[in-house]
Structure formats: C-alpha cells, structure tokens
N, C-alpha and C positions, 0 to 999 in steps of 0.2 A: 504494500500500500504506500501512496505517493503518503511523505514524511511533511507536506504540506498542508492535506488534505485531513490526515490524523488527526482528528480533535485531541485527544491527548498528549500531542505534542507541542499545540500548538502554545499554552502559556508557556513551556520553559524556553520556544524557540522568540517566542514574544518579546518575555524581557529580556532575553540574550540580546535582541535587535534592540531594546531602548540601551540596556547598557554604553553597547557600541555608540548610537547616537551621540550620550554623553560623554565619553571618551574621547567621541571626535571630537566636539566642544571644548575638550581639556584642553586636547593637543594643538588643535586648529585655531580658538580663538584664545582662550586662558582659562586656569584651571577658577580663578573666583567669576568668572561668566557662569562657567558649569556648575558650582557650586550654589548659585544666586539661581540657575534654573529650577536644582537638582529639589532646592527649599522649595520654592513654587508647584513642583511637581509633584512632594508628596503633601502639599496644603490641598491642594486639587484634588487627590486622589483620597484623602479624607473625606471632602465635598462630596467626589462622587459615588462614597460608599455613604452614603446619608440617603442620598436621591436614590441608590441602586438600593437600599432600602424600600422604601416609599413605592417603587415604581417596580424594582423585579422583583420583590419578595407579593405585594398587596395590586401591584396595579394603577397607584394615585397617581394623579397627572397633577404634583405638583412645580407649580411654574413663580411660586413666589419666594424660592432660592435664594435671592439675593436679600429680600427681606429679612430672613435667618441669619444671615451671613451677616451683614450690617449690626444684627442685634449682638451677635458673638464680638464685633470691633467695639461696640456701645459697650461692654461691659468690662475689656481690658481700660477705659476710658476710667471708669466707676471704680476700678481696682488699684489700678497702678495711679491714678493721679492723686497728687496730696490734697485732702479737702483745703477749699476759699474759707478761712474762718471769718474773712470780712463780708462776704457773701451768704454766710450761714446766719452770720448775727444781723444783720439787714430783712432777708427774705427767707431766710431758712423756716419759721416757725410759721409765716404763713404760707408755705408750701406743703408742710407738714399735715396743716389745718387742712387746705385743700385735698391733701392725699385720704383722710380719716374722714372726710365729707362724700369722697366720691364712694368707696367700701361701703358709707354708710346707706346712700342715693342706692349700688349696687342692693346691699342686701332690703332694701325696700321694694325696690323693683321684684326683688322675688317672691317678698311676700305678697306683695298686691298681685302678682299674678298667678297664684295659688288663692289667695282668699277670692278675689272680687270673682263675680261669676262672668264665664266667656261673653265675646261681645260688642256692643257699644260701651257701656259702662266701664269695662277694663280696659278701652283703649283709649278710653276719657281720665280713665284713673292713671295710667300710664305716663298720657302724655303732659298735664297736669305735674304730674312727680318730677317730668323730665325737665321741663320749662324751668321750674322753681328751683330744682339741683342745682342749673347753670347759674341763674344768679344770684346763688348762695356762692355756688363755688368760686365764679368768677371776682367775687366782690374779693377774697383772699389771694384768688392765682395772681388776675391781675397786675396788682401794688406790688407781689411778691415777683414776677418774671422781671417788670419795668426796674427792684431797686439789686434784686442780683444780677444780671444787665448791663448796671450800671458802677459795676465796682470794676476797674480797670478792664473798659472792654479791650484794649490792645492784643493784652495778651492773658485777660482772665473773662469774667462777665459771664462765669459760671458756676455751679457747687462744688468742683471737685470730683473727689472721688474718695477710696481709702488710703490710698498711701502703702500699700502693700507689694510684694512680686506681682510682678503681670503674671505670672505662670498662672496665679488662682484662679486668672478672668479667664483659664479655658473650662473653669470648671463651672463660675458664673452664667461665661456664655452659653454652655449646654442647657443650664438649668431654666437660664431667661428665654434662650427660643422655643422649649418644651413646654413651659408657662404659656408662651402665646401660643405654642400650637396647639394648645389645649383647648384656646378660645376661641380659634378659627376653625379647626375641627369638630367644635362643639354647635357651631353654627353651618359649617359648609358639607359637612362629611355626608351629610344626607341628601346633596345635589347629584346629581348625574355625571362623568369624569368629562368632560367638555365644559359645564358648567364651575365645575373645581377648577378646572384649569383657569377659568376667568377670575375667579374669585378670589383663587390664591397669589391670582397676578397683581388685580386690582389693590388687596390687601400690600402687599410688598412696596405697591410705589408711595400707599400710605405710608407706612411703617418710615419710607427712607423721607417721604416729604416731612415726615415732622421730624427725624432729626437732624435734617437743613435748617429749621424752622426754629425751633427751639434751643435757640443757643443758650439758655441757664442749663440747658442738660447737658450738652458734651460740645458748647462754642458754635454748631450749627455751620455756615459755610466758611465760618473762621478758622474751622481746622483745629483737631490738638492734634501739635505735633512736640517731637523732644521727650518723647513716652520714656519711663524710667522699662529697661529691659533685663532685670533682675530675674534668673540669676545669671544670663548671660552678659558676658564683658563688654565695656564699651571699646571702641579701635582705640581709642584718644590716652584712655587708662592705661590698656595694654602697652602702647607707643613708650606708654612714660614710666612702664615700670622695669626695674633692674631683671628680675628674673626672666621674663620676656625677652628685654635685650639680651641678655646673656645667652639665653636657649637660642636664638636666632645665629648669634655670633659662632655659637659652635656647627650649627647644622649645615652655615655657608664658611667656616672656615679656609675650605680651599677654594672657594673663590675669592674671599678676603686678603687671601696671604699674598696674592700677585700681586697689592693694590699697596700704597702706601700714604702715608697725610692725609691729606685733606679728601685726592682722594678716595681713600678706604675707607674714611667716615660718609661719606655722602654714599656712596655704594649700601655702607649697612644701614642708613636712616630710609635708603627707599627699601630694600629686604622690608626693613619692621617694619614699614608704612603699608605694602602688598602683604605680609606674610599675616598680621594683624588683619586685615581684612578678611584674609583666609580663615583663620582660627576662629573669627565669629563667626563666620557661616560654620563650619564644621560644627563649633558649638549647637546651634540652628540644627545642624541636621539630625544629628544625633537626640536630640528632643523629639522634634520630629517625627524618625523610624521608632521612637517608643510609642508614639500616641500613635501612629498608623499603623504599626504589629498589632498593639491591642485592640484597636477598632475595628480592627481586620480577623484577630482572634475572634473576636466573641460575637461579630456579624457571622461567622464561620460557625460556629457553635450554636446560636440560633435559629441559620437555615437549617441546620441540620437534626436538630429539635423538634420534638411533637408539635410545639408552636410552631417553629419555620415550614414546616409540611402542611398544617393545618391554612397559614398563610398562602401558599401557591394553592391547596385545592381551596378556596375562595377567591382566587388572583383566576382560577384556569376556571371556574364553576360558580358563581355566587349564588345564585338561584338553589340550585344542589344544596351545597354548605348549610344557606339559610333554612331549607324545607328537613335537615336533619340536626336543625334546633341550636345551629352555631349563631352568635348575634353579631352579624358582619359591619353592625357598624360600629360597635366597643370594637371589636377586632383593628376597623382601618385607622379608631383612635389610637389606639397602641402604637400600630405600626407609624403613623403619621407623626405620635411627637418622639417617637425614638429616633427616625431620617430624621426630624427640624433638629434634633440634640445633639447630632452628630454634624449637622451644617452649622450650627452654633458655637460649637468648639473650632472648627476651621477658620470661623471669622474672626474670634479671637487670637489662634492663631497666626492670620495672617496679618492682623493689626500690631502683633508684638514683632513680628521678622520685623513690616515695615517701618516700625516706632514712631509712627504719625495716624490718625484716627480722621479719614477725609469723608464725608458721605457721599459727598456729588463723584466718587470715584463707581458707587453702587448704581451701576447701568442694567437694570433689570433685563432687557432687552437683549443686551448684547452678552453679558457675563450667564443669563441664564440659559441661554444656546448652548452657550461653549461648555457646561457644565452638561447637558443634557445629550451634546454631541458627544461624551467622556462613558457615559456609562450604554449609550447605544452602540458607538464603536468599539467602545470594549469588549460590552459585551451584555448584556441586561440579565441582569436574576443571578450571575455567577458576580462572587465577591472578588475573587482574580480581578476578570476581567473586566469590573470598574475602575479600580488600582492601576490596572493598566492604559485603559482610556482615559486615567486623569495623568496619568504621564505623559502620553504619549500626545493627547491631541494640544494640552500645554504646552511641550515641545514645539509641537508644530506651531499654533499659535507666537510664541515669540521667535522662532529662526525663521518663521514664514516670512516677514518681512526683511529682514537682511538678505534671504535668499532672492528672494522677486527682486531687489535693487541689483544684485551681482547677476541675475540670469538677465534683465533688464540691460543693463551695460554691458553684457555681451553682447546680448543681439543686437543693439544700435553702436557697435563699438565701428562701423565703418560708417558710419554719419561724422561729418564734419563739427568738433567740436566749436562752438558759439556761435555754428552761421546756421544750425540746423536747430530751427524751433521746437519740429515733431522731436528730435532725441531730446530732449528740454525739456519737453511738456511727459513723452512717457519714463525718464526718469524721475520724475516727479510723482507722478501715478503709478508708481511702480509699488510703492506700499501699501495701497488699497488691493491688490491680489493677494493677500492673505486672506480676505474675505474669498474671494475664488477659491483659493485652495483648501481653504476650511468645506465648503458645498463639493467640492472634487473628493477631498479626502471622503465624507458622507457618502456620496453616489457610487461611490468604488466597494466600498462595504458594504452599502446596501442591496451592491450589483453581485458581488462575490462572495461574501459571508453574510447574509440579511440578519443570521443571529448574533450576528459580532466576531470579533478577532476571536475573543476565548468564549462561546457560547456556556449558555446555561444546559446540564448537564439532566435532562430529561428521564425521568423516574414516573414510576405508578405514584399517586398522592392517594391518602385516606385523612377521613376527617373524623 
C-alpha cells in the first residue's frame, strides 16, 4: 500500500514534514524567526484543539472564537497588571455598587419569571425590572467609568489588575470564557447549527466591541502594553546580568578568541543581545509544549471515554441519542464550555508571548477562518490532527507572504526596474496572495483528503 495513502502513517509523516518546514526557517532565515513561529504554532494548535473540541467531538458550529480568545488576553490584563489605587479610591466602590446591582437586577429577573404567570403580565413585569435596573445602575457606572477614566489617561485610566504572574491568567482565562460560555450556550444551544453559527459570531464582535469601549476595564483602544511576563525573563535583565554574560562568553569562546579590544567586546554585546532573545523564546516554548501535551493528553483521554463516544454518537445521530433518553443539549453545554476553556487559555497565552493586551488586533472574521481552516485541514474529530493544522496552516499563514514577495520578484525579475509600473504595482500586491494561498491550501484538501491531512479514525459508537 502506497505509504501516502496509509492513514496511519500519515500523522508521523505529517509532523516529520512540519519539523522540516521549521528547520528550514532555522537555517534559511534565523533560528529566533523559527522560534517566534514555532511559539505561534503551538498557541494555534491549542486554539485549534478547543474548536476541534466543539466541532469534531459535538458538531457546534462555533464561529465566535475570537470572542474567547480576547476574553483569555482580558484576563492576563486582570492578573498581571498592578491594581490603579488612584483609580480604585475614585471609582472603584461605585463600580462595585454597580456590579452587586446588576446580580441583584439578574436574580430578580429570575424570580419574576418563575413567579408572574406566562404572558402579557411577565413581559410587562420584565421589562419594567429592566428599565429601572438601568437607571439605578447607571446613576453609579456612570460617575464611576467618567472618574477612573480620568486618573492619568496617558498611560492608566483604568482598575488595574492583580499584580500577580501572568502565568495564572491562563488559568483565569479558561475559567472567564467557560463562564461566558455558559451564558451563551444557555441561550443559543437550542438554535439550529446555522443559527449558532450566527449567534456565536454576533456575540464575539460584542464581547471585543466592549473591550474597545471600555477603557476602565483593560484601557480599550489605548492598548496595555509593557505586560509584567513572570516567570519568564525579560531580554533587557538577561543583557544585564553576569551569569548570562558569562554563559554566552563560554559557548562562543572560539569565536571570541580571534577577536581582540574593542572589537571582541562588541562581537559578545550583539551574541547576548540575539542569544537573549533566543532564550526567551525557548523559555516561551517550553511552557508552551507543557500546556499543549496536557491539553492534548486529556482531549485524548476524553475522546476516548464513554463521554467522548457518547459525544460523536450525538455529533453522527442526534435524533437516535435523544429518542434513547440522552439530553443532547446538557451534553452540547458541556462540550461547548470545555472548547470556549480551552480557547480561553490560548488567548491568554498569546497575550503573555506578546506582552501587550490590543483588542482591535481581534478580527473575528479573518483570525476565525484561519483557526477553522486548522482543524478542517488537519483534520476534524482526530486531536492529532488539529495540532497539526494549527501548525501547519500558521506556518503557512506567516511564510505565505514572504514567499509570494520572493516568487513575485522572480517572475517580474526581467521587467525593467523603475520604468516598469506593472512590476511596481504587483510587487506590491504581492502580499495579499496569502489570502490565495490560504483558499488553495483549503481546495487541495478538500480535493485530496476531504477528511483532513490526519483524518478522524472511524469506529462503531454506542450511546
């Protein structure tokens, strides 16, 4: 049998071929390019075992990914930043007041829709409740948004956070987008998956429009950036510490020793200047490959569970499932805030590589493709080969435009340089074909593997 064609060869010949990829990257561009990838690649591949959750385990067509994701950077924000005490003693207590008003609004709304009888009357008693909440609550947000705000918007003009390791806001971030997916699955889960899909889109650009909006929560389009990235080192600390120089000093030795005065010292300040850069990303990774073994362990462990079995025969049968007294829609909540928890941890994750917290970076649109194109190319329902589609189509994604510039400049490389406009204009547009080649990479898979690169590995289900 063609070694090609062998599905069970196909994940080990898989990563072999990403390996290579980034190797070429070492050698061909620099080994902190590939490193800087290699971090991007297993954030992704986190992402896309959240979504390979949701979608190949249950079936959900969720498309409000990025909203998740967002929530996970909002929480390294809440963790790692040291709380405004000028801002807390200002607006802090009526912010508080307003948080303990809306719980309060919340749990009346439940009882008047449990007491009052269905109706006109309940929807009068309802909207009544609602009206009056707002300008209770509003009368405390108000005063409280406009004076923390206004306590050095430059570079604050917001609450802070704890002052703790970012490390914990991956633990935050799981818990915050599992909370919301709680609320939106408590509302949407019983739509039809078309309808989900809209919902949980529409939801998502909420979610990122109010943290644009709300700058006392995390500065809004003002950005925090300069994030404390504890416990990994800064390059600046490293640069400046003895032991660091020292370890560098020995590992280029012979290349040092050719060198003398001045300049042998400028030679070892750029080492530690590159080498420092290196060693935070390694640091990066190695956290990383811990949280994506484990994510990958126990996604692995619960497909393979009475629950993950009982998941695909409702994913492959819901009708079935239901008529032999399974309750498929407790089921798709489960499954739904365990992918949003797992997209949650990645957004906090990739808010601590980047050490900057931006929300107009969250393009629902475009990053929720690329995240969706990761676990279809991979491979949908197999935990592989999501892992692998978040490698690989990442990859693609960022050498796709360096490549299209150099394939570009070839082809117009016998055009006259500055008299020729067409080479001018398409080397210029030569970056927008990573969009092509991302629909290419798609068609090709869907043409040759429809089940993905590392397919879902097709069994009898009982429920």
């Amino acid at each position: 049998m063609n070694i090609l064609t062998n599905e069970d060869n196909r994940a080990p010949l898989a990563f072999a071929f990403m390996a290579i990829l980034l190797l070429g990257v070492g050698f061909g561009q620099s080994w902190s390019l590939m490193l800087a990838i290699l971090n991007l690649c297993l954030i992704s591949a986190v992402m896309a075992l959240g979504v390979n959750i949701q979608w190949g385990y249950a079936g959900l067509l969720n498309l409000g990914v990025m909203g998740f994701t967002s929530l996970g950077g909002l929480a390294a924000v809440l963790v790692s930043e040291a709380p405004i005490l000028e801002a807390w003693a200002v607006g802090g207590q009526g912010m508080v007041t307003s948080f303990v008003l809306v719980v309060i609004t919340i749990i009346l709304a439940i009882l008047v829709y449990r007491s009052v009888a269905p109706g006109k009357p309940r929807r009068i008693a309802m909207i009544l409740l609602f009206i009056g909440a707002y300008f209770v609550i509003n009368s405390f947000y108000g005063p409280a948004v406009h004076a923390i705000e206004g306590v050095n918007p430059a570079s604050q003009g917001f609450l802070g956070g704890m002052g703790l390791p970012i490390i914990f806001s991956w633990i935050l971030g799981g818990f915050l987008a599992a909370g919301v997916a709680w609320v939106i699955g408590k509302i949407t889960l019983g739509l039809r998956s078309d309808y989900l899909a809209i919902a949980t889109l529409g939801i998502s650009e909420i979610i990122i429009a109010v943290l644009k909006n709300e700058d006392w929560l995390a500065r809004g389009v003002k950005n925090v950036v300069g994030m404390d990235r504890r416990p990994v080192p800064v390059e600046l600390n490293l640069q400046n510490s003895p032991w660091f120089t020292d370890m560098i000093s020995n590992l280029f030795s012979d290349r040092l020793s050719v060198l003398t005065g001045t300049a042998q010292q400028k030679a070892l300040n750029e080492l530690i200047i590159q080498s420092s850069s290196i060693f935070v990303k390694l640091c990066f990774t190695g956290l990383f490959v811990v949280i994506l073994l484990v994510v990958l362990w126990l996604s692995i462990r619960a497909l393979n569970s009475p629950w993950g079995r009982m998941m695909r025969a409702i994913r492959d049968n819901e009708e079935a499932a239901n008529a032999m007294g399974k309750n498929v829609v407790k089921q798709h909540l489960q499954v739904f805030i365990l992918g949003s928890a797992v997209v949650g941890i990645a957004g906090a994750m990739l808010v601590t590589l980047d050490g900057q917290f931006t929300p107009t970076s969250y393009q629902p649109l475009r990053f929720t493709f690329l995240v969706w194109l990761m676990v279809i190319v991979g491979g949908s329902g197999n935990n592989l080969g999501a892992v692998f589609g978040g490698f690989f189509i990442w990859f693609m994604w960022i050498e796709a435009e360096p490549a299209s510039i150099a394939f570009m400049d070839l082809v117009t490389s016998g055009m006259a340089d500055g008299t020729s406009g067409l080479r001018e204009h398409l080397l210029k547009s030569a970056p927008h074909l990573r969009l092509a080649i991302m629909g290419l990479v798609l068609l090709l898979t869907m043409r040759f593997m429809p089940k993905g690169i590392i397919p879902e590995k097709t069994r009898l289900h009982s429920v």
